[in-house]
Structure formats: structure tokens, C-alpha cells
DOMIZA-554131 format. One record per residue: residue in one letter; residue number from 1; x, y, z of N, C-alpha, C in turn. Coordinates in steps of 0.001 Angstrom, whole numbers, plus 500000, padded with zeros to 6 digits. Last residue first. Layout:
! DOMIZA-554131
> a,NUM,X,Y,Z,X,Y,Z,X,Y,Z
...
//
This chain:
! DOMIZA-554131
> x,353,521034,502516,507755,521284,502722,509264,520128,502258,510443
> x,352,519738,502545,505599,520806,500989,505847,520944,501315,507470
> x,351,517959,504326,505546,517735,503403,505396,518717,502465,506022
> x,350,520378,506872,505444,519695,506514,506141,518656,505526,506218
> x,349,521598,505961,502355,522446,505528,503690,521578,505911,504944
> x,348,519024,506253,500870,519806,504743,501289,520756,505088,502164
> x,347,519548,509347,501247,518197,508551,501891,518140,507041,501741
> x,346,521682,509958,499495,521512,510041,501356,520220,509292,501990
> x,345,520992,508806,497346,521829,508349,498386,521799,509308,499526
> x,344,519193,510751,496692,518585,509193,496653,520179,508625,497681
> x,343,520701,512970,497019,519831,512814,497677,519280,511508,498240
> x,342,521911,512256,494425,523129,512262,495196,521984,512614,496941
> x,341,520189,511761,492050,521060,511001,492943,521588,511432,494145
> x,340,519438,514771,492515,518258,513754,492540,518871,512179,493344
> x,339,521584,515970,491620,521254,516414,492633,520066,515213,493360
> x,338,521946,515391,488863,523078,515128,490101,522299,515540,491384
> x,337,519860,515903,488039,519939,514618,487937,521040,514042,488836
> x,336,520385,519033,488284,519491,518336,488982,519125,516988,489044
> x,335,522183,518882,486417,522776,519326,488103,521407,519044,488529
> x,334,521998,518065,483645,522593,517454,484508,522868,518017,486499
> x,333,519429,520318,483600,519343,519124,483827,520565,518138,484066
> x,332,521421,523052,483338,520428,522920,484610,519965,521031,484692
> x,331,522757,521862,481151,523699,522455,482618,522366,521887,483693
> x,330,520707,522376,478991,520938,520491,479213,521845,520922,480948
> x,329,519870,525107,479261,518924,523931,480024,519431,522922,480261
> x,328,522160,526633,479174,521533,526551,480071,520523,525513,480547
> x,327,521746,525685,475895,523284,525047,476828,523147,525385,478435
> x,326,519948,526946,475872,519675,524957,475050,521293,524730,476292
> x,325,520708,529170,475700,519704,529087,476370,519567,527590,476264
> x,324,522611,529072,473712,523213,529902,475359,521906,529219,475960
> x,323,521146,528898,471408,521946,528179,472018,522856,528134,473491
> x,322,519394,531234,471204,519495,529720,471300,520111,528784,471718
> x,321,519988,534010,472935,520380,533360,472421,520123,531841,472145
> x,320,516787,535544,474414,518785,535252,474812,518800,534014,473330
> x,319,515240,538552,472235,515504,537234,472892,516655,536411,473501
> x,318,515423,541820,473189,515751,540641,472432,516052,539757,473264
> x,317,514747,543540,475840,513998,543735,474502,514211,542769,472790
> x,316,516131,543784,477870,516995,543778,477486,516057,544373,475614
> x,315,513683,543236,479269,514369,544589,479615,515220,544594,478739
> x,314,512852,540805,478567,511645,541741,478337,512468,542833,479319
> x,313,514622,539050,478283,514042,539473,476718,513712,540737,477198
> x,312,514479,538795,481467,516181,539214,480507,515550,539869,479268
> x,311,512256,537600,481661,513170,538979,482666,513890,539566,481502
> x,310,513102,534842,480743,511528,536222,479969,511835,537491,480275
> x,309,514867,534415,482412,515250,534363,480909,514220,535234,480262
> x,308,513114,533734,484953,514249,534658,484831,514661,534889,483257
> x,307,511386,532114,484201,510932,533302,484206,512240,534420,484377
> x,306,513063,530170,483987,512417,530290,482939,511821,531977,483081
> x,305,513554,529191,486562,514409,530291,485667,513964,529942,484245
> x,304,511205,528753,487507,511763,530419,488194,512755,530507,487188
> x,303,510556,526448,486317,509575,527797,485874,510015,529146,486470
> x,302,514059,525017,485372,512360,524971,486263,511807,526194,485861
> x,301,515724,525134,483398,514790,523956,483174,513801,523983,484103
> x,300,517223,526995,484675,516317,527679,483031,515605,526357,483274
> x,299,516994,528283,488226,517309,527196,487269,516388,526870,485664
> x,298,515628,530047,490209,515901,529976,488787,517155,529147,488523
> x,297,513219,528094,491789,514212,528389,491869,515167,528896,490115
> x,296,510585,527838,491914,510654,528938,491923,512531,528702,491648
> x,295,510358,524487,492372,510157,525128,490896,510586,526647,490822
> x,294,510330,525074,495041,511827,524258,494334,511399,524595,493140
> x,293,507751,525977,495574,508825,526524,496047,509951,526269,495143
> x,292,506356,523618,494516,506535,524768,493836,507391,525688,494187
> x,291,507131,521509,496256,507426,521379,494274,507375,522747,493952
> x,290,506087,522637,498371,508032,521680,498211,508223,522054,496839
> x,289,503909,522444,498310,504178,523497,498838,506103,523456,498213
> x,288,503410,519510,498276,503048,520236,496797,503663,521876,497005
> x,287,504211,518371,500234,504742,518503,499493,504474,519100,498226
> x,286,502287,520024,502121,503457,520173,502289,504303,519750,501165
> x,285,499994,518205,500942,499677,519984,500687,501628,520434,501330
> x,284,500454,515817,501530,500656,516211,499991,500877,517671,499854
> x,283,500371,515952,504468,501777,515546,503774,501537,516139,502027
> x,282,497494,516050,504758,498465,516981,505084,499735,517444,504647
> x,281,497289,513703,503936,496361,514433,502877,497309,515698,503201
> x,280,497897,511876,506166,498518,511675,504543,498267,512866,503660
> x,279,496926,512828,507953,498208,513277,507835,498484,512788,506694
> x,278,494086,512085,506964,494767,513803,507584,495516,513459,507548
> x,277,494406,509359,507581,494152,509867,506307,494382,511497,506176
> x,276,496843,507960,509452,495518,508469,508410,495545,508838,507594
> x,275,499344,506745,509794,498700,507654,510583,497413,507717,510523
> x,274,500124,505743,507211,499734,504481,508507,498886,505144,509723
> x,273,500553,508039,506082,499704,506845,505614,499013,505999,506887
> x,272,503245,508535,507141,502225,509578,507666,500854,508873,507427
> x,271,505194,506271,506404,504761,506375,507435,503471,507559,507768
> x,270,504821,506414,503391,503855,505191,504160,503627,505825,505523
> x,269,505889,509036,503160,504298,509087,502849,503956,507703,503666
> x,268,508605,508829,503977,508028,509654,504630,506231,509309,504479
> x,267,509268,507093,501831,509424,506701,503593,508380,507181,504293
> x,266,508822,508836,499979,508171,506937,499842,508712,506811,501360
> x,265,511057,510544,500522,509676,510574,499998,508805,509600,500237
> x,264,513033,508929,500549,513195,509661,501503,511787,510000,501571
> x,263,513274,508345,497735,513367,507136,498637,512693,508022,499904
> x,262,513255,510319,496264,512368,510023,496280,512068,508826,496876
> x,261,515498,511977,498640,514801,511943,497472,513418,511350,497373
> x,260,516389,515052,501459,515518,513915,500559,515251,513659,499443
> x,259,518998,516197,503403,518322,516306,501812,517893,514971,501316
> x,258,520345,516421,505145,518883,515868,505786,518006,515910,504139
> x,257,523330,516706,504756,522827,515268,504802,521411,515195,505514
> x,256,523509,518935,504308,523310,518135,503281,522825,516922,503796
> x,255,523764,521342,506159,522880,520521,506409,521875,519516,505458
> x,254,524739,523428,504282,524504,523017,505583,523646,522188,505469
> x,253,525789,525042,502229,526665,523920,502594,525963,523223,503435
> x,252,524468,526688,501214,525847,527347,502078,526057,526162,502371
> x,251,522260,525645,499663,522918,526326,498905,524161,526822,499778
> x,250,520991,524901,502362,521628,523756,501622,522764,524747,500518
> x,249,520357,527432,503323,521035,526623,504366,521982,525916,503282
> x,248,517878,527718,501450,519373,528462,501398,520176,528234,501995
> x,247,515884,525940,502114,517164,525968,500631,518563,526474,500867
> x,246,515673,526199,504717,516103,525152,504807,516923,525099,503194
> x,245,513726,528923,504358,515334,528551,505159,516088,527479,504984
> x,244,512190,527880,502594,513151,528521,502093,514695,528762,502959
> x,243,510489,526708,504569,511420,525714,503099,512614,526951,502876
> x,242,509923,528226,506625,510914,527331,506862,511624,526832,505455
> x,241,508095,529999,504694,509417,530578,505548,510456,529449,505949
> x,240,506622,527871,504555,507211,528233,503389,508594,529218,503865
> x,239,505051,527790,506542,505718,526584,505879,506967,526826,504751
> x,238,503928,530349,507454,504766,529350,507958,506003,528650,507051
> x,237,502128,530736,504736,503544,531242,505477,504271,531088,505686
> x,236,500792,528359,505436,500982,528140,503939,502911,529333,504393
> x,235,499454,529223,507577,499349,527856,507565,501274,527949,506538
> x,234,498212,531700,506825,499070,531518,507641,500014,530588,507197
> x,233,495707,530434,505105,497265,530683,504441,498130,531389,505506
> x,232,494671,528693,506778,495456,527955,505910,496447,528836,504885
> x,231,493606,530765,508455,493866,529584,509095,495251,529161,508191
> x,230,491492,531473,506275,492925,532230,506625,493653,532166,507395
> x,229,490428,529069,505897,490681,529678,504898,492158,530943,505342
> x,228,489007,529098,508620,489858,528338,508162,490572,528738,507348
> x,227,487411,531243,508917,488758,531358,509362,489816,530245,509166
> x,226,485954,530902,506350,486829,532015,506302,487852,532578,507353
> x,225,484285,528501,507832,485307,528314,506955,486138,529950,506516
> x,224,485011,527808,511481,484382,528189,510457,484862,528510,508767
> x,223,486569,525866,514018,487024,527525,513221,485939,526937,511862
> x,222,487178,524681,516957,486903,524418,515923,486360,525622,515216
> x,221,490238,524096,519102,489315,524560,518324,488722,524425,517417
> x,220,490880,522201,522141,490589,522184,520708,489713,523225,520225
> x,219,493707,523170,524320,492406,523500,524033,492013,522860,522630
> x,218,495708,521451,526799,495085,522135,525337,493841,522193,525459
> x,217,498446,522428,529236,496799,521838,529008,496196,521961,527534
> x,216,501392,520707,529310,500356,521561,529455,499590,521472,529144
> x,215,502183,517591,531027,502324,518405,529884,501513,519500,530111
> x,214,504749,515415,532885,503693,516325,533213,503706,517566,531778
> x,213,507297,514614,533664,506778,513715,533125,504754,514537,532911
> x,212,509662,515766,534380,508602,514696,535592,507770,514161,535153
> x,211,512684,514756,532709,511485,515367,533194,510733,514929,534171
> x,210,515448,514802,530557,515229,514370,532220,513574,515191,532538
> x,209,514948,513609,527460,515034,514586,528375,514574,514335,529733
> x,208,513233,512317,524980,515053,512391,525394,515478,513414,525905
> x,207,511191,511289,525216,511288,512875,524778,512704,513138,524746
> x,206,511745,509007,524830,510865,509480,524103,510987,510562,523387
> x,205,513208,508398,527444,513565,508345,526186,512939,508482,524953
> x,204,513513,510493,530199,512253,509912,529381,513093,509360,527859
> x,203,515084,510472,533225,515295,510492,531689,513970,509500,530948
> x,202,513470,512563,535272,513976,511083,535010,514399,511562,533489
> x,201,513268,514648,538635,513156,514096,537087,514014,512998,536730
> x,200,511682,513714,541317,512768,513968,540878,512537,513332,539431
> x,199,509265,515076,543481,509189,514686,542448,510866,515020,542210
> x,198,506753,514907,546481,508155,515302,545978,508719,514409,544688
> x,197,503509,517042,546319,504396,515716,545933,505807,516045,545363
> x,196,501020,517971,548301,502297,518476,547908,502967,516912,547981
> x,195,497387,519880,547737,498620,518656,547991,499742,518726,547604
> x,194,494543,521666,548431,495962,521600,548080,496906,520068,548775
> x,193,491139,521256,547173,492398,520895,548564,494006,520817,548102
> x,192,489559,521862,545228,489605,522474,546906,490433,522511,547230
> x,191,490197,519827,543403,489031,519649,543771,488806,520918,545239
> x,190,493599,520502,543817,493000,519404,543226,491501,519482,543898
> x,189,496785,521809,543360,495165,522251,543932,494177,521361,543540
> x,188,499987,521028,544742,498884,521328,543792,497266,521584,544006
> x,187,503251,521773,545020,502289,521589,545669,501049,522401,544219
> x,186,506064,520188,544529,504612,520210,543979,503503,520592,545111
> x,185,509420,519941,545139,508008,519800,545574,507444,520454,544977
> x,184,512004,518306,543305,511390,519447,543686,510023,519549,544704
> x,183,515650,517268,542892,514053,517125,543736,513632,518516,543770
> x,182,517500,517323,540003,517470,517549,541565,515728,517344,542026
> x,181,517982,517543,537105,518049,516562,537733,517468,516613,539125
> x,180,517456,520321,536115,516928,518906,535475,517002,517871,536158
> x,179,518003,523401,536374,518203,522508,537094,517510,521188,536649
> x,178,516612,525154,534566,517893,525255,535197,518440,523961,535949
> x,177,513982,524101,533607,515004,523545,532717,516591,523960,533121
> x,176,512157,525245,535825,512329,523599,535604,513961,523401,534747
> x,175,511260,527172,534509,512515,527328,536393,512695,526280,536287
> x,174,510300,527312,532370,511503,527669,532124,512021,528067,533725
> x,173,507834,525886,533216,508971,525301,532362,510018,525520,533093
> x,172,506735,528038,534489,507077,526992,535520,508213,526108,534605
> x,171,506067,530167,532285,506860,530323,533694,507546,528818,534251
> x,170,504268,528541,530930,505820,528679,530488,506640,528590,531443
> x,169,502031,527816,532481,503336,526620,532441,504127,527269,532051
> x,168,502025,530927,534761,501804,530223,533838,502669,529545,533365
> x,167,502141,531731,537338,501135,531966,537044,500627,531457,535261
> x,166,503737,530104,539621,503674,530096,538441,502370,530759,538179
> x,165,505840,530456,542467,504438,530635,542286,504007,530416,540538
> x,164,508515,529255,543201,508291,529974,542292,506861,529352,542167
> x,163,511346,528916,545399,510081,528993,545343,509603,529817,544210
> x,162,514638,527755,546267,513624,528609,545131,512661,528385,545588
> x,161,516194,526339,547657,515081,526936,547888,514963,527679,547620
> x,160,517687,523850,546154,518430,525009,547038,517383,526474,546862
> x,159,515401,522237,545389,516457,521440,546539,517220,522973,547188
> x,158,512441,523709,544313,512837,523777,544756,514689,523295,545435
> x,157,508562,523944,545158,510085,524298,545633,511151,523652,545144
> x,156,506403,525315,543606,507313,524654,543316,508550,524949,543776
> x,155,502561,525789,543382,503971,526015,543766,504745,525258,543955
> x,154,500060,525190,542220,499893,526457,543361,501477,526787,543396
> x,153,498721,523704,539227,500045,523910,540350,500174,525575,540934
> x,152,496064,521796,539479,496406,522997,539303,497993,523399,539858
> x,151,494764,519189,537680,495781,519634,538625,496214,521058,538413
> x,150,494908,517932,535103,493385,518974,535945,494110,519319,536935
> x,149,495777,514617,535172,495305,515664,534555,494053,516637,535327
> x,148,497630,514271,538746,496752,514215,537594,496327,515077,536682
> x,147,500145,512632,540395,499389,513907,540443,498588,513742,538632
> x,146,501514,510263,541361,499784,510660,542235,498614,511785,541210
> x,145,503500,509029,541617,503882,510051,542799,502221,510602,542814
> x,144,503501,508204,538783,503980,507225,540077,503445,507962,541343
> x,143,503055,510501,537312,502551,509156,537123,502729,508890,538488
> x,142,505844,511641,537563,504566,512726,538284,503515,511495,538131
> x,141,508104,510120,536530,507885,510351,538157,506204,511050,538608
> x,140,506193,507541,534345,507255,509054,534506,506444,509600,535981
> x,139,504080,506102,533225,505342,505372,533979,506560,506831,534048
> x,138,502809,508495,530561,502851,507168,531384,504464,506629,531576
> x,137,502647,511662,531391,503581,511085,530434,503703,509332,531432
> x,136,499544,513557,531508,500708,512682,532498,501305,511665,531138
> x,135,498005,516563,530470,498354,515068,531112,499520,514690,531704
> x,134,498145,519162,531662,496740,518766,530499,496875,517417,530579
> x,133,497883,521022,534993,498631,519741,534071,497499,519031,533189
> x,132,498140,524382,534811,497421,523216,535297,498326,521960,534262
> x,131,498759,527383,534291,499902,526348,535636,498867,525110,536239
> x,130,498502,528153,531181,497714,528063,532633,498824,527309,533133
> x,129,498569,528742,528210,499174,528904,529225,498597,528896,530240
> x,128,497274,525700,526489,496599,526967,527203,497713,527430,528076
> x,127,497938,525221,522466,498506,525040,524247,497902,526267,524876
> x,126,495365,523840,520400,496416,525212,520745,496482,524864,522699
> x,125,494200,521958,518154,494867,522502,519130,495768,523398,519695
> x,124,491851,522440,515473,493100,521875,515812,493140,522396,517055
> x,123,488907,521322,512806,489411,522172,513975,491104,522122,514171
> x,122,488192,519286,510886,488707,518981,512353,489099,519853,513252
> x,121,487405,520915,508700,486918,519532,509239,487185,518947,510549
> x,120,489166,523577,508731,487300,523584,509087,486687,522230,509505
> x,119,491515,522310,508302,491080,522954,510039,489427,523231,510070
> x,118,490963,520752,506028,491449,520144,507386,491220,521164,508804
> x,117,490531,522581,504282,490068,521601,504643,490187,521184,505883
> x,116,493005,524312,504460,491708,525048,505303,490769,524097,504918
> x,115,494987,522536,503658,495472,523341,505023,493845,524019,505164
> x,114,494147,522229,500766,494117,521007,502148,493864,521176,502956
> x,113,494176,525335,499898,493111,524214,499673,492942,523226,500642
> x,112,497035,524978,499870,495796,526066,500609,494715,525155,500906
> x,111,498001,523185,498119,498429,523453,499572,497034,523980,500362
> x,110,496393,524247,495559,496575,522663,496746,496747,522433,498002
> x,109,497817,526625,495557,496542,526903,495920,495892,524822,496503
> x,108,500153,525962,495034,500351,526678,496686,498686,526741,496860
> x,107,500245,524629,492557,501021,524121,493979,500655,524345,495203
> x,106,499482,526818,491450,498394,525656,491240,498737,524941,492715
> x,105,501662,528377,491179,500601,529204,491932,499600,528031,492180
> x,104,503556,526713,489671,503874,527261,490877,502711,527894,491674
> x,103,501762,526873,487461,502399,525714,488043,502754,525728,489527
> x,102,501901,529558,486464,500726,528801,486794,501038,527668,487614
> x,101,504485,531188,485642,504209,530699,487186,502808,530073,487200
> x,100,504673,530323,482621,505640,530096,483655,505312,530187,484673
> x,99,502009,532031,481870,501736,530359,481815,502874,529816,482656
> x,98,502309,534532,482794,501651,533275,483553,501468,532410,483672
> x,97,504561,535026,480776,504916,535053,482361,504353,534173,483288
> x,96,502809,534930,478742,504087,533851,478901,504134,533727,480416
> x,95,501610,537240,479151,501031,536196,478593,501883,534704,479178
> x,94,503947,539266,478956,503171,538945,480503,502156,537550,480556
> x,93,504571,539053,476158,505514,538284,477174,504659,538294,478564
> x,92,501966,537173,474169,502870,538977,474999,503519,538147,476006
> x,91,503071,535061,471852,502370,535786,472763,502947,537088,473423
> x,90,505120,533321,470552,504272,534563,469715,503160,534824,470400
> x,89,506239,531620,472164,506983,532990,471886,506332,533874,471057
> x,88,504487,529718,472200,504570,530130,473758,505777,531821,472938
> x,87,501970,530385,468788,503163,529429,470031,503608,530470,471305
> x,86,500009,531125,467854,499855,530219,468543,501188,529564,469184
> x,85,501518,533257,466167,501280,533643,467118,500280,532735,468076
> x,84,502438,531503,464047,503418,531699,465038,502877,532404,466646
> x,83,500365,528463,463449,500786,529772,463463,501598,530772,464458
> x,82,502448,525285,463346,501506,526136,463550,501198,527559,464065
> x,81,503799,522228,463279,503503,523584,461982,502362,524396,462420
> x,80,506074,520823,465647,504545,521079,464890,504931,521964,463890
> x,79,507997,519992,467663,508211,520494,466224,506344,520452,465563
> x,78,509173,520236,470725,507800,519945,469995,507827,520620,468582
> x,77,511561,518476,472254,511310,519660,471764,510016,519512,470617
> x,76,512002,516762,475052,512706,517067,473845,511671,518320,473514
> x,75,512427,516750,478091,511119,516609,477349,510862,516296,475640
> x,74,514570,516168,478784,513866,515195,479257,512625,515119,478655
> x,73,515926,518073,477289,516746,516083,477373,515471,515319,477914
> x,72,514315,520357,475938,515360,520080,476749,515563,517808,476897
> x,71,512996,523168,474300,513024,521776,474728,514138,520861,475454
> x,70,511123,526273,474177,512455,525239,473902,512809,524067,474590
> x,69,508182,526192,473191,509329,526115,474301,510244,525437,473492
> x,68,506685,526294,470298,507264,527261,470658,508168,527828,472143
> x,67,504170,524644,471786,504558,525050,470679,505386,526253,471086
> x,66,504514,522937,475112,503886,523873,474152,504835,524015,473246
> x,65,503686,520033,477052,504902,520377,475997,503992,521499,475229
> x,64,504328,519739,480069,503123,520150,479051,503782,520817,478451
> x,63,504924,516551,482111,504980,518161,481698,504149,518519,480662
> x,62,506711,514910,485643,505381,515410,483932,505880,516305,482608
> x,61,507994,513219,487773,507489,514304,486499,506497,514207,486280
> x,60,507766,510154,488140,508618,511204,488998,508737,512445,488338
> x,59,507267,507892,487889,505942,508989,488447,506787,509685,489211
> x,58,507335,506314,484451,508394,506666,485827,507290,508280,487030
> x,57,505901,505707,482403,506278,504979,482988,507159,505277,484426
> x,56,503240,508100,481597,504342,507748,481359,504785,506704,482738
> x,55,500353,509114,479823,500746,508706,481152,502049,507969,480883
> x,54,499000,511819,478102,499731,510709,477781,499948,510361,479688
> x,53,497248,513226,475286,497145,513117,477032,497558,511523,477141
> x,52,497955,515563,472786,497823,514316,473381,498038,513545,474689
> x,51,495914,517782,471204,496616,517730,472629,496683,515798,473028
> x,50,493714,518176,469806,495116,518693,469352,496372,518080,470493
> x,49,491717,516623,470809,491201,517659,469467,492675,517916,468640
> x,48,493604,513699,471748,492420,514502,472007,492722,515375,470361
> x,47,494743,510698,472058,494782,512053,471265,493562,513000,471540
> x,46,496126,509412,474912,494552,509552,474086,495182,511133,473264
> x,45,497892,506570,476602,498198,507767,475660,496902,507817,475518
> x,44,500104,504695,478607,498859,505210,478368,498425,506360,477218
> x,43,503094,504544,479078,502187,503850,479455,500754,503757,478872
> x,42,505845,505728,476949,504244,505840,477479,503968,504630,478114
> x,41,509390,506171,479352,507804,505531,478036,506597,505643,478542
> x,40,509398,509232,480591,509664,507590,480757,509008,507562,479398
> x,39,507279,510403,483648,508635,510297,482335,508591,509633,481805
> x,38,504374,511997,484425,505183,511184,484513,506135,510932,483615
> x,37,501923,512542,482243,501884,512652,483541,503003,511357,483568
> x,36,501337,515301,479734,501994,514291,480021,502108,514261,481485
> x,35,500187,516722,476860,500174,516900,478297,500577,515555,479081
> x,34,501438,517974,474279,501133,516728,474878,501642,517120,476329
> x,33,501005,520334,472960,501063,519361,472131,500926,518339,472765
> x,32,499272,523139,472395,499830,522188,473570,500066,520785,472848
> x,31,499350,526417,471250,499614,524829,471141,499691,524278,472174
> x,30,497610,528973,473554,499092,528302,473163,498818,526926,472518
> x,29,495424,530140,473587,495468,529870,472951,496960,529366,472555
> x,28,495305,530971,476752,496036,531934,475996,496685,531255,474269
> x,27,494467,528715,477959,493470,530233,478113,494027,531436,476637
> x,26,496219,526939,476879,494545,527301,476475,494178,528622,476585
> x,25,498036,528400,479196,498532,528013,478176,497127,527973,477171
> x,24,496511,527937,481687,496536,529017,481180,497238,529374,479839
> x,23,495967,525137,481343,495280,525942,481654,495343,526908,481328
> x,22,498855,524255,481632,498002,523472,480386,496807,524158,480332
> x,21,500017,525115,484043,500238,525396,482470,499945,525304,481232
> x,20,498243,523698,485572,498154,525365,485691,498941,525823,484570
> x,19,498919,521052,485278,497446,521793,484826,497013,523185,484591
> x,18,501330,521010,486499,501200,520759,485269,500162,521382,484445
> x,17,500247,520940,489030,501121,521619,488659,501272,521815,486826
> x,16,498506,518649,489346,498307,519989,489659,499004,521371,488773
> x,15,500538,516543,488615,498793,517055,487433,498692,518330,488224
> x,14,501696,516907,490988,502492,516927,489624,501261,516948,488635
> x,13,500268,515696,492985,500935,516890,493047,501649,517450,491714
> x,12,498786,513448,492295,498128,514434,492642,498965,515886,492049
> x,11,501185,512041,491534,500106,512132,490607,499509,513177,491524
> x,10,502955,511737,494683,503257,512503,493202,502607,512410,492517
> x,9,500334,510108,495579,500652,511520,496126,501696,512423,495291
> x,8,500365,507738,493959,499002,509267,494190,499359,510232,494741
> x,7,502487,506912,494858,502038,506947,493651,501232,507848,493600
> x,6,502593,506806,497691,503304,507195,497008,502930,507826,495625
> x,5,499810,504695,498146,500264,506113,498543,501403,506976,498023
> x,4,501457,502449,496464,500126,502889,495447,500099,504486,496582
> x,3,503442,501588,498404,503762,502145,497120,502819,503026,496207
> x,2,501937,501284,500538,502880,502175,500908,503006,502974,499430
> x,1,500824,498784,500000,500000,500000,500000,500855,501262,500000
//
């Protein structure tokens, strides 16, 4: 099952993407010569009016070959006979522009899309700062010693006599994390009646940290759909502030070895799979968030440097060169075929480990 999750979750995310070029490409009367899901040999093929809708043997791509792109190793190059101002260079260049970021905008509206599914269908949780305990971490000292979810903590002594009243868990955390090992007392408010339990932290191997074993309280919310909706592009923010930290990290050297392929991928989906169905559905809108981000990057064979090269015509006012531009794309496709491997091995040497 692991594999057929896999499978749908690049088919989802890659027709998305694809569609927003094959979309606005139509919109803008471009040739399309063959809309294609996946690399490889055909698997599947239908000629339609003009457009041939093909399924390919490897579900690691796509694409949507127009009249008038220049063509590259993986897609080759679409030779038709048809009027010039039906191809991707006999449009207005802002014309062009959109069909280059449709892909990228299709990505993030998936994303969206999931991210305010999911909080209007299920709501989510948010931590209450209060100095009550939301649970108990089973077989951990506060377990053993009595004290329960609903517990209010009145105060905390303590071995070289601190006392600290908490008026909220942060507070009480952050007197906890000076000292990790030593005895403290609890005194707590339970139904009326205050009680006091002496507690020494443990090593939890879970959390891989000396604790007592005691969490803060949550709340569930459940949010309507225009706060979902803006729920999910927060949501979308977020996420995206981190990817990009995490590119540019990689572009300085750092932190190569957490770079995933499509082994790393297929790990990641069984396990969120086995979760449900929300975290599987969750996982696509993160990785569809992945494809288009990484499509933004200008590199001439993805849609950011494609749009960088339209940049160039449309200040400079002539086209870049054919061949400068054919010798930019095959560059950009060997460094991302290097890049694809050299990922796929990091994600077999974490496997073998």
C-alpha cells in the first residue's frame, strides 16, 4: 500500500502543477502538444482535438509540451507547423509570464486548499498557558507520585530553595530547565484541597530529556470556513518561511545530509499513511508546497528560471540566444539529475542505518 500512497501523492501533486500550464497556456490559445503525467515511456496515451494526454512509465514528472518552448533532454522539443502567434513565443511576454508561474501558483493553491480543509473539518489545538497539568507522560515520576490531569500547580520548591508561584506553564517550564536533575516539591490544587508531591526528574527516552513527566493543558478549536481559509494561508507562510530557510542553508553547505529523494519521499508518505488519512492528505499539501517553492528556483529547466530568461528578453527587449539558452537547460538538467542522485543516496544511507 505504501507504494500505490506514494504513487498518488506525486500524481496528485504533479497534474496539479502541470494543469496550471496546460490551463493558462489554452486560456492563451498556446499549442499544447502533449500533456503528460510522469517520464519515461508511454504507458497510456489519448489524442484529444490537438493535445495528446499521455501517462508515462516513471511517476517522477510530467509536463506540458507547448509550441514554441524550447526543449530540453527530458522533454525534447515539439516540432509542429503552427501559426506563430499560437506558440509560447508569439504571445505577449506577461502572457508567457503566467503560463511560467501557473504551476507554481496551482502548487500553493493545493496546499491552501488542504490546510483550510482540514482545520474547518477537524478544527486543531492550541497550548493553554495556565499552571494546570493537560496530562501525564505514562510510567514518569509525576505518574507514580499521584498527580493528575486537571491539577492545578499552586507552587514549586525547589532542593536550594527557590520557590516559584507560576502563574503560567511557560513560567514553571523555564525554572524547571535550570536545574533537570534535583528534587522538587509540587504543591497542587486538586478539587479544593491543596497537595504536595516530591518529584525527581527522570530520563524519558521518548522525549530524550530528564522530566517529571507532566504536559500543558490544550484547548481544541473548531474555526468556520473564512477562518479556516485564513487559518490555511498563515498555515501556507509558515511553511514556506521554513522551506526557504532550509534551501538556502543547503545552497551554504549546511545541512546536506537531511536532503531527501524520492526514497526519503516513499518513507516519509507510508509512514504519515499508517497515521491516516489527515496526515497523509496533510503531507501532499506540504509537498506540493516543496514542488513549487523548488520550481521557483531559477534554474532555466524549472519555471523560476524560465521566468528569469523572459526577465532578461523583456528589459533587454531581444531574445537570449538559442543556444546559450539549450546550453543553460541540458547544465540545469545534469545538476538536477546530480542532485536527485546524490539525495537518493543520502536517503539509502539513512535506510541501511
Amino acid at each position: 500500500m505504501g507504494l500505490l500512497y506514494f504513487i498518488v501523492l506525486l500524481g496528485v501533486i504533479i497534474f496539479i502543477h502541470e494543469l496550471g500550464h496546460f490551463l493558462m497556456a489554452k486560456l492563451f490559445h498556446v499549442y499544447v502538444g502533449e500533456f503528460a503525467l510522469g517520464m519515461g515511456p508511454k504507458l497510456w496515451s489519448h489524442q484529444g482535438k490537438e493535445t495528446l494526454y499521455s501517462l508515462r512509465a516513471v511517476p517522477l514528472g510530467g509536463f506540458c509540451q507547448m509550441a514554441g518552448e524550447t526543449g530540453n533532454e527530458l522533454e525534447g522539443e515539439l516540432n509542429v507547423d503552427v501559426p506563430f502567434e499560437r506558440t509560447l513565443k508569439g504571445i505577449a511576454k506577461w502572457k508567457q509570464l503566467l503560463i511560467m508561474i501557473a504551476g507554481i501558483m496551482m502548487n500553493f493553491l493545493l496546499a491552501w486548499v488542504i490546510f483550510t480543509g482540514i482545520f474547518v473539518s477537524q478544527g486543531y489545538t492550541v497550548t493553554v498557558d495556565l499552571p494546570k497539568i493537560g496530562s501525564i507522560v505514562e510510567n514518569s515520576p509525576a505518574e507514580r507520585a499521584g498527580l493528575l490531569a486537571g491539577d492545578t500547580i499552586v507552587r514549586i520548591e525547589f532542593e536550594d530553595g527557590t520557590v516559584i508561584q507560576p502563574s503560567t506553564f511557560t513560567e514553571m517550564s523555564s525554572a524547571s530547565i535550570e536545574d533537570v536533575t534535583s528534587a522538587r516539591i509540587y504543591t497542587i490544587e486538586r478539587n479544593g484541597v491543596q497537595m504536595s508531591f516530591e518529584l525527581t526528574p527522570e530520563y524519558l527516552a521518548e522525549q530524550d530529556a530528564f522530566l517529571v513527566g507532566i504536559s500543558a493543558p490544550v484547548e481544541h478549536i473548531q474555526v468556520g470556513l473564512f477562518q479556516g481559509m485564513a487559518d490555511g494561508a498563515y498555515q501556507i507562510i509558515y511553511v514556506t518561511e521554513m522551506m526557504i530557510d532550509s534551501i538556502l542553508e543547503l545552497f551554504q553547505g549546511q545541512n546536506l545530509d537531511q536532503l531527501s529523494g524520492p526514497v526519503g519521499i516513499y518513507t516519509i508518505t507510508a509512514e504519515q499513511a499508517s497515521l491516516g488519512f489527515a496526515n497523509y492528505v496533510w503531507l501532499i499539501a506540504i509537498i506540493s508546497l516543496n514542488v513549487g517553492i523548488f520550481n521557483a528556483i531559477p534554474l532555466p529547466i524549472l519555471d523560476g528560471g524560465r521566468v528569469v530568461l523572459l526577465a532578461f528578453e523583456m528589459v533587454t527587449g531581444k531574445p537570449i540566444n538559442q543556444k546559450v539558452e539549450q546550453a543553460l537547460m541540458s547544465f540545469a538538467v545534469v545538476l538536477l539529475l546530480g542532485l536527485m542522485i546524490f539525495a537518493t543516496g543520502q536517503d539509502l544511507l539513512r535506510l541501511f542505518k
